[in-house]
C-alpha positions as CSV (number, residue, x, y, z in Angstrom):
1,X,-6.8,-72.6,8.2
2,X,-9.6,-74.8,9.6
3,X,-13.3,-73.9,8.0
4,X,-15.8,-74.4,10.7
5,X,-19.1,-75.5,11.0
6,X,-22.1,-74.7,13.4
7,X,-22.3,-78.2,14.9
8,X,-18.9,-77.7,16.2
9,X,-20.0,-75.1,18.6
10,X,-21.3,-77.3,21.3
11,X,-18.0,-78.8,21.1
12,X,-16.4,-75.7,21.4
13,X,-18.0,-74.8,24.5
14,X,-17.0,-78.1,25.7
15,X,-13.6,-77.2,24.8
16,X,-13.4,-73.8,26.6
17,X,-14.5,-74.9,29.2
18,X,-12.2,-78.1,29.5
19,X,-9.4,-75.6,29.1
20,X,-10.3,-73.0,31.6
21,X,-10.9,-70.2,28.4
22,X,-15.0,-69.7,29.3
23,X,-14.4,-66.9,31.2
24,X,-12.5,-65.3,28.7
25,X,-14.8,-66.2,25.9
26,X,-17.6,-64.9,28.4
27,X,-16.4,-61.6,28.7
28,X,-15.9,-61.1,25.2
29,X,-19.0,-62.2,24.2
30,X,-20.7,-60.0,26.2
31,X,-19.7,-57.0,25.2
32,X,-22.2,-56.2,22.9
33,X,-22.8,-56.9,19.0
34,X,-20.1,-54.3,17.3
35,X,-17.5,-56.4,17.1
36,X,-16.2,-57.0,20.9
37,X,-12.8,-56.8,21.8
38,X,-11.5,-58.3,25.0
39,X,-7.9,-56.1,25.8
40,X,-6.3,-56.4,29.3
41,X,-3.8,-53.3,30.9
42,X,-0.7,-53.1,28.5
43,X,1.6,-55.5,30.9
44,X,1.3,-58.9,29.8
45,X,2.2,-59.8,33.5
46,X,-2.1,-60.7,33.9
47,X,-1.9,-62.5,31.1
48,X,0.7,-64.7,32.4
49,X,-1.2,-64.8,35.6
50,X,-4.5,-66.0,34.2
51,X,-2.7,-68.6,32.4
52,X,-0.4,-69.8,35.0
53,X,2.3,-69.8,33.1
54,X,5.6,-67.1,33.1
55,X,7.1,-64.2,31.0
56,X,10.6,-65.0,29.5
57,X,13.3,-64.7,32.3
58,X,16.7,-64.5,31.1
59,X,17.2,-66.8,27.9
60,X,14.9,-69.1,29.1
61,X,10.7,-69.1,27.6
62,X,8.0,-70.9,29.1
63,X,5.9,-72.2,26.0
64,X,2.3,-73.0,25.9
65,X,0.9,-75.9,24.4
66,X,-2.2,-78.6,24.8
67,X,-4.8,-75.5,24.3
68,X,-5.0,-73.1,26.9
69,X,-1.5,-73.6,28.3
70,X,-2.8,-76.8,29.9
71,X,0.9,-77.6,28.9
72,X,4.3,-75.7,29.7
73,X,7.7,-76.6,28.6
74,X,10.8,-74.7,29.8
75,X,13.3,-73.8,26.6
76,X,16.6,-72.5,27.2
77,X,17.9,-70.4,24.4
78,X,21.6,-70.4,23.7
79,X,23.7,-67.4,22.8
80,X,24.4,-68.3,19.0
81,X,20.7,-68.3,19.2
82,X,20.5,-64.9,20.4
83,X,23.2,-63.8,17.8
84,X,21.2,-65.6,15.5
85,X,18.0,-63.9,15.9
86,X,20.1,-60.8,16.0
87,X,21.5,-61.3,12.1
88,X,17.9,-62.9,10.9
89,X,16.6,-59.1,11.9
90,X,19.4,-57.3,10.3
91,X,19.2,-59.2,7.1
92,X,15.6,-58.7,6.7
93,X,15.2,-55.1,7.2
94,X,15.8,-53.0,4.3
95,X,15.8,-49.3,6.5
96,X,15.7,-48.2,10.0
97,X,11.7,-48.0,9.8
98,X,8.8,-48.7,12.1
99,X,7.4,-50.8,9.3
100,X,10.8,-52.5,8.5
101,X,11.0,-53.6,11.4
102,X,7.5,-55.3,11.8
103,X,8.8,-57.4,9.0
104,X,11.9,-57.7,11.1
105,X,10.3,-59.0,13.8
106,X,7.8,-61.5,11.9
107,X,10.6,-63.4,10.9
108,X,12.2,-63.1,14.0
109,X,8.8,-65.1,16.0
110,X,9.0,-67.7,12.7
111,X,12.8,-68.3,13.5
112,X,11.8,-68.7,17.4
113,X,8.9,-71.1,16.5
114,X,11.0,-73.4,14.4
115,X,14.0,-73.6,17.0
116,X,11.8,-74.0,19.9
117,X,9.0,-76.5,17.9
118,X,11.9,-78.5,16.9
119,X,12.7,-79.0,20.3
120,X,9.5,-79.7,21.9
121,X,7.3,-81.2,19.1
122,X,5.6,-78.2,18.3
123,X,7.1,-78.3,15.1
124,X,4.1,-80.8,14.0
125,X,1.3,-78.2,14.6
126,X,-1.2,-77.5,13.0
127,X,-2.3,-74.3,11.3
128,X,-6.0,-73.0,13.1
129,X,-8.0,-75.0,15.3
130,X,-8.0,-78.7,16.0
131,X,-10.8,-79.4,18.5
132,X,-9.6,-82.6,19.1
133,X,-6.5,-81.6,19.7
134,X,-7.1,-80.3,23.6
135,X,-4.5,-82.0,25.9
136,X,-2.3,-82.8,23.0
137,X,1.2,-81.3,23.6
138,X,2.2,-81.1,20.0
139,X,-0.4,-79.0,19.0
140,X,-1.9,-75.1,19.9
141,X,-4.4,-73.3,20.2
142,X,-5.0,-69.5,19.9
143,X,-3.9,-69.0,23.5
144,X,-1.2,-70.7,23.6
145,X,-0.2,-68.7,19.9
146,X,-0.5,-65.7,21.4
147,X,0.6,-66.4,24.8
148,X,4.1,-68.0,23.2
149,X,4.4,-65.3,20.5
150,X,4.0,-62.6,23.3
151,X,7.0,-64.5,25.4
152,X,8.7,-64.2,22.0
153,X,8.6,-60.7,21.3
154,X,9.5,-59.9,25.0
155,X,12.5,-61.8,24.4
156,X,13.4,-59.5,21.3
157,X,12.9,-56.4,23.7
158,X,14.3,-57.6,26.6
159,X,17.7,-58.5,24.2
160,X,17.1,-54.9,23.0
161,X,16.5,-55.6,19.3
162,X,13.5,-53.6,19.3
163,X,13.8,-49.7,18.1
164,X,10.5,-49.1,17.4
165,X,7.6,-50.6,19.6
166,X,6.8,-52.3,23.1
167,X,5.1,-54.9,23.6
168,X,1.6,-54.8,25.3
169,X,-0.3,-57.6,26.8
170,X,-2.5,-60.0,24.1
171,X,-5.9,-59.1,23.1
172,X,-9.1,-61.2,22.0
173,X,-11.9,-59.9,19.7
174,X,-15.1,-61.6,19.5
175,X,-18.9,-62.1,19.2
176,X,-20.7,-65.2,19.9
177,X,-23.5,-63.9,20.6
178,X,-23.4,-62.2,16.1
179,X,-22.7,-66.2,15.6
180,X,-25.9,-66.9,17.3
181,X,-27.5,-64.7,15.4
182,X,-26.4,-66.2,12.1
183,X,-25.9,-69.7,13.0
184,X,-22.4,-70.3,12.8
185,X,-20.8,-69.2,16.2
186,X,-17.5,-70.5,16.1
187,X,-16.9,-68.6,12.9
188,X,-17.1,-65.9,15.5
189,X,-15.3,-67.5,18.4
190,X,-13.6,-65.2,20.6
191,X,-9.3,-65.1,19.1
192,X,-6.5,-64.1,21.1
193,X,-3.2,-62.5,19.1
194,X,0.2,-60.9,20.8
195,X,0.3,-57.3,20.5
196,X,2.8,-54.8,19.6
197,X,2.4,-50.8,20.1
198,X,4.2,-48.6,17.6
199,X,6.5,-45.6,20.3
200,X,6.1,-42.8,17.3
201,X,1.9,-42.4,17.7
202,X,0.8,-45.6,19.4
203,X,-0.7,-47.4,16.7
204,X,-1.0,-51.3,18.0
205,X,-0.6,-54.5,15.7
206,X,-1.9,-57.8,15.9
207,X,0.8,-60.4,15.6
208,X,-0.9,-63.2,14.8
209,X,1.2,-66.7,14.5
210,X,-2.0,-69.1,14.9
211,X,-3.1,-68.8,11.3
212,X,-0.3,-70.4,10.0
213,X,1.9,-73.7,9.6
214,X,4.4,-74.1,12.6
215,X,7.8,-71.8,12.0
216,X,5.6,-69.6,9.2
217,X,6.0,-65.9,9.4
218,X,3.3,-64.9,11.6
219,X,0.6,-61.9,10.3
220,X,1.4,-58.2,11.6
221,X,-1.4,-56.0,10.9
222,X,-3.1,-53.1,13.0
223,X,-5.6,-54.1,15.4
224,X,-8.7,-52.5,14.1
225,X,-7.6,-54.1,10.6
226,X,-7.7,-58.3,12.4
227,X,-10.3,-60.2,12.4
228,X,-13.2,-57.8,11.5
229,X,-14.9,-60.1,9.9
230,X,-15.1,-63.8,10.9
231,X,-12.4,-66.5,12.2
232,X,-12.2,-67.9,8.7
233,X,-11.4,-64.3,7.4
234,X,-8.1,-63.4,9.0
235,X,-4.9,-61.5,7.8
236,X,-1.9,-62.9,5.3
237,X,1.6,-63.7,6.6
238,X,4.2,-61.2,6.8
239,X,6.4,-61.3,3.8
């Protein structure tokens, strides 16, 4: 994961901007010192708005690359894909378990990222952020992370190989203005991660891909357990 300094922030800025994310980063920032949290209604459908990009239809994902979607490649899946998604689930889960299938669908998204980065050139990206990597349609950011695992755990509900959650829209926690304070502010840039909600309570995990390698199995962790600390302080990889 990339360690950041605070002479990258002006950068940054330049970055979010560039990409169309300073309104986001805006709102999280200001919503106060406690550790913000920037979370939209539960349907992703805004998210996908904001973006201009779209949810899965069919077989077919729209995936986000170049930082802030600035880049979207159609993938159609095929269905030995589907069936093999199907058997990667089956294999990995060990009971018929809320927390099984977490696991499940970790390295369900990993299996996803490798088929679709093989085909796109996402396969060569890189694990955190790149700030010179805006425009670059090999690599992503954050957004596009969260934005692509979203589509990706849609696509597992939609093909009915989720039991136990639902799939809510991605969320962003944040506080530039605790960054300021301490002089390193993109240690506390504003993240985005998918979300899944638990149906037995409504507990609601992170799945966070952007941490790791390309085609690694991404972290799933409850939301009030990701990124409470800083950017350079987030969750291990689902094993």
């Amino acid at each position: 994961m990339t360690r950041f300094s605070g002479k990258q922030a002006a950068e940054a800025i330049g970055w979010a901007m560039k990409t169309g994310a300073f309104l986001a980063v805006l709102a999280a920032a200001c919503l106060g010192l406690g550790g913000c949290g920037y979370a939209r209604p539960p349907s992703p459908e805004i998210h996908y708005a904001d973006w201009k990009t779209d949810p899965p239809r069919g077989n077919t994902l729209s995936v986000c690359s170049a930082y802030g979607c600035q880049k979207t490649t159609k993938v159609k899946l095929k269905p030995e894909d589907v069936r093999q998604i199907s058997r990667v689930m089956a294999k990995t889960k060990k009971s018929d378990t809320a927390y099984e299938e977490r696991r499940a669908i970790a390295y369900a998204v990993a299996w996803l990222e490798n088929r679709v980065g093989k085909e796109i050139g996402t396969s060569a990206d890189k694990p955190g952020m790149q700030f010179n990597s805006s425009g670059d349609p090999t690599q992503q950011d954050c957004v596009d992370e969260a934005t692509n695992t979203t589509s990706y755990l849609l696509f597992l509900q939609n093909k009915k190989l989720l039991k136990h959650h639902t799939v809510d829209a991605p969320m962003a926690k944040g506080d530039l203005l605790r960054g300021t304070l301490k002089g390193t502010p993109v240690a506390y840039w504003p993240h985005w991660t998918a979300v899944l909600e638990e149906t037995d309570g409504g507990q609601r995990y992170a799945v966070d891909s952007w941490i790791y390698q390309n085609g690694e199995n991404p972290a799933v962790v409850k939301i009030e357990d990701w990124y409470i600390k800083d950017i350079n302080d987030l969750p291990e990889k689902t094993t």
